[in-house]
C-alpha positions in Angstrom: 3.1 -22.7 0.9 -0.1 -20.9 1.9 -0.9 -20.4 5.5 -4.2 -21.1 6.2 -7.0 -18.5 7.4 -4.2 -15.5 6.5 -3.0 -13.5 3.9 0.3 -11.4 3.0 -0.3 -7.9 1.7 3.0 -6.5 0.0 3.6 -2.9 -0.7 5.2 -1.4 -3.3 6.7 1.8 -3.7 8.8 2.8 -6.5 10.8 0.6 -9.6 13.5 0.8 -11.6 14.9 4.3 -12.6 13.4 7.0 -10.5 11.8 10.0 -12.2 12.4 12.5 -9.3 14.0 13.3 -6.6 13.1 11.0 -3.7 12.1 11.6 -0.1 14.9 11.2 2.5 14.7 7.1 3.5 12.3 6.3 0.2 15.3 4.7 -1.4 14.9 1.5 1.5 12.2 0.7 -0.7 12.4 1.3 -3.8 13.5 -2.2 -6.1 14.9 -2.5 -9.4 12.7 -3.9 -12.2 14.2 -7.8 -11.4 13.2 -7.4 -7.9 10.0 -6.7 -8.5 9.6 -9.7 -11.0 11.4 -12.0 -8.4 8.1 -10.9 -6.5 5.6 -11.6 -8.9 6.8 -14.9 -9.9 6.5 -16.1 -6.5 3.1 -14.6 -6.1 1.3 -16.0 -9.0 -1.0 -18.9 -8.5 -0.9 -17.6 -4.4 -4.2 -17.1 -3.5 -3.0 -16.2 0.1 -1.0 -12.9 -1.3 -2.0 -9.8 -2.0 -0.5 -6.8 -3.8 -1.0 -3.2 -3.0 1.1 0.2 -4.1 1.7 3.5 -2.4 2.8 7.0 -3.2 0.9 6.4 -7.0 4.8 6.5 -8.5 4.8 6.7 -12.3 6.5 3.1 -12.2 3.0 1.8 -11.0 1.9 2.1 -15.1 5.0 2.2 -17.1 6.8 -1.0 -15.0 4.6 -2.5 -13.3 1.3 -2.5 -14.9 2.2 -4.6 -17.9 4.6 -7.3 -15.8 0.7 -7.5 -13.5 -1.1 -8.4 -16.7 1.5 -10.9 -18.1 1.3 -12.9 -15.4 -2.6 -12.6 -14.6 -2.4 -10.7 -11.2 -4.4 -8.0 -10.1 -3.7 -5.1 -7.4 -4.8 -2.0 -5.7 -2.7 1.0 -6.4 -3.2 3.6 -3.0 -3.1 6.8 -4.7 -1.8 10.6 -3.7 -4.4 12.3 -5.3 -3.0 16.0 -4.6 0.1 14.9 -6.3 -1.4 13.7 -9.4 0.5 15.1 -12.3 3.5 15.9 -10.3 6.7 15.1 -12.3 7.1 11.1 -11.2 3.7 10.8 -10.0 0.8 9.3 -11.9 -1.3 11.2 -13.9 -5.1 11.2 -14.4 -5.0 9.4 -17.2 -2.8 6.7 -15.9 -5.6 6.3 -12.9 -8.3 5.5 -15.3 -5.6 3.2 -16.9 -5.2 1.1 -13.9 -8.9 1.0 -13.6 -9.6 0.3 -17.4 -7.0 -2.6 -16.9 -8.9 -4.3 -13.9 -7.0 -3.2 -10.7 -8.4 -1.1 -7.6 -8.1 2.5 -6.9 -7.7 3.2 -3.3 -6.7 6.6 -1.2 -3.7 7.1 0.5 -4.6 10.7 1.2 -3.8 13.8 -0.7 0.0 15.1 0.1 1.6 12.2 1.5 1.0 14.4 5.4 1.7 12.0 8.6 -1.9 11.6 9.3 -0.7 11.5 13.2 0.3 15.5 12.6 -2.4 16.9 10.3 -5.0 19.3 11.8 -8.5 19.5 10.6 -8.4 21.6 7.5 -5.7 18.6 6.5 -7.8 15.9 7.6 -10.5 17.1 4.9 -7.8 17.1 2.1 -6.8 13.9 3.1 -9.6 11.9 3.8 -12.7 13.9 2.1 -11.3 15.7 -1.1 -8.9 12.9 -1.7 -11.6 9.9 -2.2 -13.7 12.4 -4.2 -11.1 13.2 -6.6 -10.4 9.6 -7.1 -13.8 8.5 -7.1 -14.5 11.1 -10.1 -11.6 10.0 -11.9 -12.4 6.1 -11.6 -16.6 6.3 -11.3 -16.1 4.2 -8.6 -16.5 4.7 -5.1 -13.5 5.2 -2.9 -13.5 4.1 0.8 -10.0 2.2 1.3 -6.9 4.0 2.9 -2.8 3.0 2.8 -2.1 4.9 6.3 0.8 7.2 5.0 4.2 6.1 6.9 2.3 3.4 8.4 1.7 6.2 11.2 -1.7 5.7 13.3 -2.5 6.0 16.6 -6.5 5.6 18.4 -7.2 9.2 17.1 -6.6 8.8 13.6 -8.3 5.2 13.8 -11.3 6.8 15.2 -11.2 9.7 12.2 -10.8 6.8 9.8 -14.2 5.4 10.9 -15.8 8.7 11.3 -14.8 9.6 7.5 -16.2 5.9 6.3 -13.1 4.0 5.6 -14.5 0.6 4.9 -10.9 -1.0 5.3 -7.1 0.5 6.8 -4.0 -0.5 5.4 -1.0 -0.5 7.6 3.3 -0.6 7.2 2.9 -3.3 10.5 4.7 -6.3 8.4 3.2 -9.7 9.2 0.0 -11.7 8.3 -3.2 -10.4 8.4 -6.7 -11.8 8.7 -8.1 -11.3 5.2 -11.7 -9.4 6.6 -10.4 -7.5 9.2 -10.9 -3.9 9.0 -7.3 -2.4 10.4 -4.7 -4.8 7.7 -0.6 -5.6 8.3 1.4 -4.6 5.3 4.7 -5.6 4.6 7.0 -3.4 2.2 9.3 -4.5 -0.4 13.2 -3.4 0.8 15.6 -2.7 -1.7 18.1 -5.1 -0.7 15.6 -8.2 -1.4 16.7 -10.9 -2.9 15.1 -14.7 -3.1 15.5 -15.5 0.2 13.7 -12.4 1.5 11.0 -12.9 -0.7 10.5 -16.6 0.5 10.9 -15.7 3.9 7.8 -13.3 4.1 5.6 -15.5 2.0 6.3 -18.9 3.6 7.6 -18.8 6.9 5.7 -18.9 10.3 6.7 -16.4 12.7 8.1 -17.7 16.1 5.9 -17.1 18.8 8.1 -14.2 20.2 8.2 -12.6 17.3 4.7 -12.8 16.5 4.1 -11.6 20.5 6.3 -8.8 19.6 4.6 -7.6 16.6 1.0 -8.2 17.8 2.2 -6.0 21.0 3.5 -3.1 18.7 0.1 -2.8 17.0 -1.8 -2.8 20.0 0.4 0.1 21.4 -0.2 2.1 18.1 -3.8 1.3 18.4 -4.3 2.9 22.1 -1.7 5.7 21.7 -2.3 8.9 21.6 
């Protein structure tokens, strides 16, 4: 059941078998290949539900892409465009792939850094050098950002700006209003299972927990 006026973003990190070795944590969210269809079936036809995937996993193509077209959905694929070519990772040519095949090519940086820790020099990789690079791979511009960890704080909202993001994805979990410039994300956990998947779609938050989570993202958003 939609919820009117709001929209879910899901992220996606890895699926199926993994290709390398994996970050400590990672694991919490990476699916199997019928989790991830559970997903999808439930998202097709919902206009109210958007998908997006980080960390530009070589899964993106070989699993997911084709499962996307089957069913008629689109995404945006936040890309690690200083890891391209890295065993696991995406290639080049699997970025123009994605594009070729109707889905959006955002940043989300260049070396998967904690944008909360990264000094200047960094800050140009990550949010200069990075949408060029993907902007010469795709011919398109590049202006959206996956925050990496979900980590922000005023400081790196007020960089995002300063570097032109048009549009800030976050790990916050929730709803979000679909315009809004700073967006809640909520990740895809390996233990989900129908129920899971139901609950984030459909369910309205109690008012406490919606207090609480509106109350975290104001705290990130001042911190600092």
């Amino acid at each position: 059941m939609a919820r009117v006026g709001t929209v879910t973003n899901l992220t996606v990190h890895g699926i199926g078998p993994t290709e390398r070795e994996l970050d400590p944590g990672e694991d919490a969210t990476w699916v199997s290949i019928e989790q991830f269809e559970l997903v999808l079936d439930a998202v097709v036809g919902r206009d109210d539900v958007r998908v997006t995937f980080d960390d530009g996993n070589a899964s993106d193509v070989a699993i997911a892409l084709p499962r996307l077209l089957d069913r008629g959905l689109t995404a945006e694929f936040f890309v690690l465009a200083g890891l391209l070519g890295r065993p696991g990772r995406l290639t080049e040519d699997d970025v123009r792939r994605l594009v070729t095949a109707g889905m959006r090519i955002s940043s989300h940086g260049w070396a998967h850094r904690d944008w909360r820790r990264i000094d200047d020099r960094q800050a140009e990789e990550e949010l200069a050098q990075a949408h060029h690079r993907l902007a010469e791979l795709t011919g398109q511009p590049v202006s959206r950002v996956a925050i990496p960890f979900g980590s922000y704080d005023r400081h790196v909202l007020r960089r995002l700006r300063k570097a032109g993001v048009t549009r800030a994805y976050t790990s916050d979990g929730g709803r979000a209003v679909p315009g809004s410039w700073l967006q809640a994300r909520t990740s895809l956990v390996c233990g989900l299972d129908a129920d899971w998947t139901r609950q984030v779609l459909d369910e309205t938050p109690s008012p406490v927990v919606w207090a609480r989570k509106l109350t975290g993202r104001v705290v990130k958003r001042v911190r600092g």
